[in-house]
N, C-alpha and C positions, 0 to 999 in steps of 0.2 A: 550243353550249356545249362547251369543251374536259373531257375530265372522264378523267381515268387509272384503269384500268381493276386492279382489287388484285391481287395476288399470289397466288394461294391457295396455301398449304403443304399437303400431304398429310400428314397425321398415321399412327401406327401403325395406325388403324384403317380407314384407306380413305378415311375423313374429311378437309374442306379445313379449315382456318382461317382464316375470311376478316377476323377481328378483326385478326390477324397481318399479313396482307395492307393493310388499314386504314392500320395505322400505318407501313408502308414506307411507302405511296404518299405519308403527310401528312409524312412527315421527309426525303426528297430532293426536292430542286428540280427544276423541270418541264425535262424537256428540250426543246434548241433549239426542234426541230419541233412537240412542244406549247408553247412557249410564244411559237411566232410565229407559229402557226396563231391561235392567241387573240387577241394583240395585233393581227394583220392586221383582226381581225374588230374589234376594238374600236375601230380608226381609221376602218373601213367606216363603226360609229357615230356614232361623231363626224362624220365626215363627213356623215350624214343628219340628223341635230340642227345642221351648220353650224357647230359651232365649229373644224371643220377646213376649208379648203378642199380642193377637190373638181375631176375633170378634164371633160373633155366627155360621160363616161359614169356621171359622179360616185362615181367613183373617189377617195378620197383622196390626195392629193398628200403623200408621206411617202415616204423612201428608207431604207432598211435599210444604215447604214454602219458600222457594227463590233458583233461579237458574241461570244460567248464560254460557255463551261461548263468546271467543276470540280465535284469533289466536294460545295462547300460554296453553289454560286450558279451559275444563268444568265441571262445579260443580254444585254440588246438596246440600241443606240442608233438612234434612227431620226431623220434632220433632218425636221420635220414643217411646212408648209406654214402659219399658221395666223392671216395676213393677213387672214381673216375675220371676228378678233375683234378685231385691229387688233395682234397680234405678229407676231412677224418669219415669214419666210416661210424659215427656216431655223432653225425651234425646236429644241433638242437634247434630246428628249423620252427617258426612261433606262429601263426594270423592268428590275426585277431577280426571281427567284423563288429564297429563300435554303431551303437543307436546314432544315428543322424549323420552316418559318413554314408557317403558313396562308393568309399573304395574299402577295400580289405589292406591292411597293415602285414607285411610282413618281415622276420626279423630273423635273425641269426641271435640267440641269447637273448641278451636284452638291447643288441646293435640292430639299428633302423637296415634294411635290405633293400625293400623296392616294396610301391603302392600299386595294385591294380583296380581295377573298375569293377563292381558288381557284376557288372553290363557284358564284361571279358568273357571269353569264351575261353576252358582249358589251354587251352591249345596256344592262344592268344598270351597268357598269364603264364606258362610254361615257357613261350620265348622269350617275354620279358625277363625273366628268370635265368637269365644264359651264363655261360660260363664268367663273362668278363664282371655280371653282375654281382655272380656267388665269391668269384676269388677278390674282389673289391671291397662286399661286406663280412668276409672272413678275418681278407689281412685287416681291418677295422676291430674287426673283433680281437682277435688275440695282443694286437696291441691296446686295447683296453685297461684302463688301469684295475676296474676290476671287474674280473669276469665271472660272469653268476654261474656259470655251467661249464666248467674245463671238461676238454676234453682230450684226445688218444695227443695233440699235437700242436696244444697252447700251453702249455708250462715254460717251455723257452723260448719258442718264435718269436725273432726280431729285438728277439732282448740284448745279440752281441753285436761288436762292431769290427769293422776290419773287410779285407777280402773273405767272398765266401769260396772258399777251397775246399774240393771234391774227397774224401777219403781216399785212399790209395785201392782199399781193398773193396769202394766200393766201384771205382771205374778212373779209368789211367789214360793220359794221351792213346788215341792210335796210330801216330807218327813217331812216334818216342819211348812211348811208356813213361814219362814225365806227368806230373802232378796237374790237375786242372783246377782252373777258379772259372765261376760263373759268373762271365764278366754282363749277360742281357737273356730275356725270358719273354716270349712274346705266347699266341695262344697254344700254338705247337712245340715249341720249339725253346730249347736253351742254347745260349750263345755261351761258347767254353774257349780259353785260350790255354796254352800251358806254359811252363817256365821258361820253353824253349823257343815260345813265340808262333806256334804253329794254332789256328784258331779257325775253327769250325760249328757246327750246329748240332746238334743233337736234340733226339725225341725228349718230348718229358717222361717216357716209358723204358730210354735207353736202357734203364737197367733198376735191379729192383727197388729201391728208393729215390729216384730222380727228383720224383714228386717233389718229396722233403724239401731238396735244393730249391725249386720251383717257387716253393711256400715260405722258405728263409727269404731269400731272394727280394719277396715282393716284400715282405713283411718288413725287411730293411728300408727299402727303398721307401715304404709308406711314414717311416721315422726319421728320415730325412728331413 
């Protein structure tokens, strides 16, 4: 746990004030190194919950590409990896840690994500962050009217209408060989029917772009 440690003031009497101390530490923003020691740690999370992909040593896959501090905020952008949930593998995941907040800001682009507490512990900030979180302020994002930072799989998401129906060559009924639409998408799982009426589940890994379906899918349904 990152945790900034107060200020104490010497008073007249030999005495610290460590209320005093308190309130500096909760009204400036975290500096760089505490606030990318924390972050590093809460991608580690994710990465062990799997909503992050992860390298040979299961390391997070996440690159640190522009940063910054003022008096008033410091932020992080990091592209984060996170093909595992079925986004892009070049997410542009944002905190910020503004003077006088308690919590740390975090964002997908410039789309609101989820708040945590200072006070959170990785671990704690990493479950916040779960899968239902990320595909929530994803589909949010790519249906944005405009997006600051496109990426591998917002250029058309959510943009058409109609049934969403399965390519042939990328996966075919297994009762038929008959065409599939993705009639429901839960955390596991797509719900597929075919023309012939035969209607089953499948992984979102069934086969090499499921994802995609997954990510249309929601992205419709968020335009609704």
């Amino acid at each position: 746990m990152v945790r900034l440690m107060p200020t104490l003031t010497p008073d007249p009497d030999g005495r610290s004030n460590p209320l005093e101390g308190a309130s500096f530490r909760s009204t400036r923003p975290l500096s760089l190194d505490e606030l990318r020691e924390f972050v590093d740690a809460v991608l580690a999370g994710m990465a062990e919950n799997r909503d992050v992909k992860w390298d040979e040593q299961g390391k997070p896959l996440a690159t640190l590409k522009h940063c910054g501090q003022d008096p008033e905020c410091t932020w992080l952008f990091y592209e984060v990896d996170m093909s595992a949930i079925g986004m892009p593998t070049d997410t542009p995941l944002i905190v910020h840690s503004y003077a006088g907040e308690a919590d740390l800001e975090w964002t997908i682009g410039p789309t609101p994500l989820a708040r945590t507490t200072r006070d959170s512990t990785p671990e704690q900030a990493a479950a916040a962050l779960d899968m239902h979180v990320l595909l929530d302020g994803f589909r949010r994002f790519v249906l944005a009217d405009s997006v600051l930072f496109p990426t591998s799989l917002t250029n058309d998401a959510g943009r058409q209408s109609g049934p969403i129906l399965i390519a042939p060559e990328d996966g075919c009924c297994c009762e038929c060989g008959g065409m599939l639409e993705v009639t429901g998408v839960d955390d596991a799982t797509m719900s597929v029917e075919c023309e012939n009426g035969h209607a089953y589940d499948l992984e979102h890994d069934a086969f090499d772009v499921g994802f995609d379906y997954v990510l249309e899918y929601l992205s419709r349904r968020g335009s609704d």
